[in-house]
C-alpha positions in Angstrom: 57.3 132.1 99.4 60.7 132.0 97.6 64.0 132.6 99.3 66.4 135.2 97.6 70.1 136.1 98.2 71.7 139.6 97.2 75.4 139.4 96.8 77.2 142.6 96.8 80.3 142.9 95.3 83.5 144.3 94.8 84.7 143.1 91.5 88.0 143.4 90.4 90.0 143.9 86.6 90.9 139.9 86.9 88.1 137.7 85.5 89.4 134.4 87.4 89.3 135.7 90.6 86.1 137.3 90.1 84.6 133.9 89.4 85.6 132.5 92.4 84.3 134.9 94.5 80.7 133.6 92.3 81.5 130.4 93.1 81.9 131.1 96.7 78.9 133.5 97.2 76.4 130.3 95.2 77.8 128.2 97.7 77.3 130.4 100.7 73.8 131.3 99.3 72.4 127.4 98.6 73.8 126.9 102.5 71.5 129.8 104.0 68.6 127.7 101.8 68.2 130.7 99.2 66.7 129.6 95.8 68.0 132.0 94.2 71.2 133.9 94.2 71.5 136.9 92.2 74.4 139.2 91.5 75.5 142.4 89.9 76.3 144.2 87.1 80.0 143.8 85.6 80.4 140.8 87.4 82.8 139.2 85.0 85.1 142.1 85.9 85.6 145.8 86.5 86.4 147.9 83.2 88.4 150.6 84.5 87.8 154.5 82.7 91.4 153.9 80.9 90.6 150.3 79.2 90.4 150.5 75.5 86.9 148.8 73.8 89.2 147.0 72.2 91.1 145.2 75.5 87.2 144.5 76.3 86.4 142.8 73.6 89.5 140.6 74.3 88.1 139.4 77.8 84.4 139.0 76.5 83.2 135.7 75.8 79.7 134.0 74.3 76.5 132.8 76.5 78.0 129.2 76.4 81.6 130.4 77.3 83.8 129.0 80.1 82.8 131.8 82.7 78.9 131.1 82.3 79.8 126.9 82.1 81.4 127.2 85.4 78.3 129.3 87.0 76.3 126.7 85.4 77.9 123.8 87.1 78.0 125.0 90.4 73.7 125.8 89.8 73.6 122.4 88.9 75.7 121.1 91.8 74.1 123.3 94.4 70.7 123.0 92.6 70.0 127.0 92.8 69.1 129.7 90.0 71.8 132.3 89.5 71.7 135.8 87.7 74.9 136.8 86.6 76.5 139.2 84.3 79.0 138.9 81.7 80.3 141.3 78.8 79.7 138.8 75.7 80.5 139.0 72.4 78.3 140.7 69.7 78.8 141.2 66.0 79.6 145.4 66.5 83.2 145.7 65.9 85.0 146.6 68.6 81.9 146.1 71.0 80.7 144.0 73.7 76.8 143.5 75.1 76.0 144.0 78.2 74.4 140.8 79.3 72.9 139.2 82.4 71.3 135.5 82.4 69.4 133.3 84.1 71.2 130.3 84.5 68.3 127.5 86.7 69.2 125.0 88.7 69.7 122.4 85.9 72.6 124.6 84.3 70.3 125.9 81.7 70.2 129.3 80.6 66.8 130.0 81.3 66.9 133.9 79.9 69.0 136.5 78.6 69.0 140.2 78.6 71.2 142.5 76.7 71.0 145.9 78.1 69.1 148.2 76.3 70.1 151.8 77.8 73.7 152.5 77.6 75.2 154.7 80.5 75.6 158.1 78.2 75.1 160.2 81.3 77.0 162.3 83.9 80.0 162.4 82.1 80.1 158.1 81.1 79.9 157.0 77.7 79.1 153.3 77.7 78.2 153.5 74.1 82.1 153.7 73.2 82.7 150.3 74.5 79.3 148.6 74.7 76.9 148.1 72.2 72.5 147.8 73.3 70.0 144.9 72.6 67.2 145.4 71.6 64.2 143.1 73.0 63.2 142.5 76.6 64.0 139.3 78.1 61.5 136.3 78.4 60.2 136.0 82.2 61.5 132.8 84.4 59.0 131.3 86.5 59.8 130.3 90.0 56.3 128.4 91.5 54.3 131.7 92.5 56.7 134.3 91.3 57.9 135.7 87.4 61.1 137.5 87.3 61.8 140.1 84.9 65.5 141.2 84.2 66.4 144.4 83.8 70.1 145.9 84.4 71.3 149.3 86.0 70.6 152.3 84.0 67.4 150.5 82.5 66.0 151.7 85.8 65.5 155.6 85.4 63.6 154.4 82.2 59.8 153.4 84.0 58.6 152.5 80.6 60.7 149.2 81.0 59.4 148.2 84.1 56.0 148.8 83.1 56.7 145.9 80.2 58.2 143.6 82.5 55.3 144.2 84.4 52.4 144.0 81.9 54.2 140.8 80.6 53.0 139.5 84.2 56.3 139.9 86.3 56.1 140.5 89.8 59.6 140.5 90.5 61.9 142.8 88.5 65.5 141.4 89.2 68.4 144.9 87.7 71.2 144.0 88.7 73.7 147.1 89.0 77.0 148.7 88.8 75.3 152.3 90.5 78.0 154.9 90.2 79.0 157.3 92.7 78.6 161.0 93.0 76.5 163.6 93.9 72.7 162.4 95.2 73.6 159.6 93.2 72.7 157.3 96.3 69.3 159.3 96.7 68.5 158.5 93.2 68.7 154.8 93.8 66.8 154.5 96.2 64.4 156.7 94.7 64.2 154.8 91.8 63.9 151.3 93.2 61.2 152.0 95.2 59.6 153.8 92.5 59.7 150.9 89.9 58.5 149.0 92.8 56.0 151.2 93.8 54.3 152.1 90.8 54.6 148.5 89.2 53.5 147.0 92.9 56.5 144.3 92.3 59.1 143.4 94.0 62.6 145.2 93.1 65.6 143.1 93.8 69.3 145.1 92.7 72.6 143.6 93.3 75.2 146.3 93.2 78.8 146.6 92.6 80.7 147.8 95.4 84.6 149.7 95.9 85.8 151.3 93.3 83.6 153.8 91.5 80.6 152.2 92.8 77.9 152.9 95.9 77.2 149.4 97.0 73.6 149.0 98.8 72.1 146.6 97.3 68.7 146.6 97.3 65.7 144.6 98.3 62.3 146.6 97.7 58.6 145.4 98.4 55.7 145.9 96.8 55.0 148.8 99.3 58.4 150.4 98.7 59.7 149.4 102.2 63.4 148.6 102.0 63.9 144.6 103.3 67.2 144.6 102.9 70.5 147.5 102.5 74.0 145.7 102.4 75.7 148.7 102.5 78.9 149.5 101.7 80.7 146.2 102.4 80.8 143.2 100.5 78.0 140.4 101.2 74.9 138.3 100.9 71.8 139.4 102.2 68.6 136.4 101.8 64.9 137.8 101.6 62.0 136.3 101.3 59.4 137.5 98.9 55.8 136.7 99.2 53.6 136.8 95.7 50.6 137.3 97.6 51.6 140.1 98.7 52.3 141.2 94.9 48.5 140.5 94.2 47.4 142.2 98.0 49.0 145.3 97.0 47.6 145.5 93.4 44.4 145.0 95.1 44.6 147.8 97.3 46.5 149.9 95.1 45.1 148.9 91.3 47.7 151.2 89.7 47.7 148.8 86.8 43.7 148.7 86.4 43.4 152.3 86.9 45.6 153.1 84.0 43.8 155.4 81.3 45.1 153.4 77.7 42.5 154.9 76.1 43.7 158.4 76.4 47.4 157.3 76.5 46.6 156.1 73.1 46.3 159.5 71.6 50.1 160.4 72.2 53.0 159.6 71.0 54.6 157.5 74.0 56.4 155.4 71.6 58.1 158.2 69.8 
């Protein structure tokens, strides 16, 4: 059984204070015995429509920069995992990747994921600013449990989850900065309990919250029920997630044993 905290939050245009408000929620997290704390997307700060690509470059910084080293410290001096996000540096001029990590409890980064599918939808244009990876993360281990990373937008694309999966996750970890609009909330929800669902993981999504964002973060089981819903309002919501059920519902439910590869093969799926 592994304990899990969700922090939802509001993050605004000024890096410093947005790593304090980290800082506080690791703190809060370790105290409610939580192994894991994970946050979400744009944690580092909010890019506001009007910011050039080039201002964003100017608050990026590398994996090993001063934002992650602080994270890392508290991990270390709390002795809890953290997933953050951070826009870090990449070789595209004028660019920035998209990056969540897996920092353990020993202040290493354990993983890193560059987001693959840029926001180019419902009138956004991430690509003008951001720039994608290209390679799914490594899993991290946690006793019983495998965490896959995936981040926001990756999750209307089911072909990702169904990596993560295959790779042997159980828990697929996005965290999110789920803008608002129009059924917008509907289709988060319908699409965390579908990855979950249909992969017969858990789905864990921090979400931004305020500005341009919907907030309710997410914890999904293996069954799609909803364990946790934070809302609107900034927070920290702990869960506990339970591999056995992973392998009880995969049991019942043998999505991934029933798949037809053979016949799949035929098509152009990778095309």
């Amino acid at each position: 059984m592994s304990q899990i905290a969700i922090a939802q939050v509001s993050s605004s245009t000024g890096k410093r204070d947005n790593l304090e408000t980290a800082l506080r929620w690791i703190r809060e997290a370790r105290s409610r015995d939580a192994e894991l704390v994970a946050f979400p997307e744009f944690l580092m700060a909010f890019s506001p429509a009007g910011q050039s690509a080039d201002e964003l470059c100017r608050l990026a910084e590398p994996a090993d920069g001063p934002f992650v080293a602080a994270l890392a410290e508290a991990a270390r001096r709390y002795g809890i995992d953290v997933v953050a996000t951070i826009y870090e540096n990449c070789p595209a001029p004028n660019r920035v990747y998209d990056t969540a990590l897996w920092v353990d409890r020993t202040g290493r980064i354990a993983s890193l994921y560059r987001k693959l599918h840029l926001y180019d939808a419902f009138g956004f244009k991430e690509s003008e600013k951001f720039y994608p990876g290209d390679e799914v993360a490594p899993l991290v281990a946690v006793g019983d449990a495998r965490f896959g990373m995936m981040i926001c937008y990756d999750l209307r694309f089911p072909e990702m989850a169904r990596v993560l999966t295959l790779l042997g996750a159980n828990v697929i970890v996005a965290p999110s900065g789920w803008v608002q609009g129009d059924l917008k909330l509907d289709h988060w929800q319908t699409m965390l309990k579908a990855r979950a669902l249909e992969n017969g993981c858990y789905v864990i999504a921090p979400g931004q919250t305020g500005n341009i964002y919907i907030g309710h973060s997410l914890a999904v089981d293996p069954l799609g029920r909803i364990l946790a819903d934070l809302g609107e309002e900034e927070g920290l919501a702990v869960v506990q997630l339970d591999p056995a059920l992973v392998s009880e519902t995969r049991e019942k439910l043998p999505l991934l044993k029933n798949r037809r590869t053979d016949v799949y093969a035929r098509y152009p799926l990778g095309k």
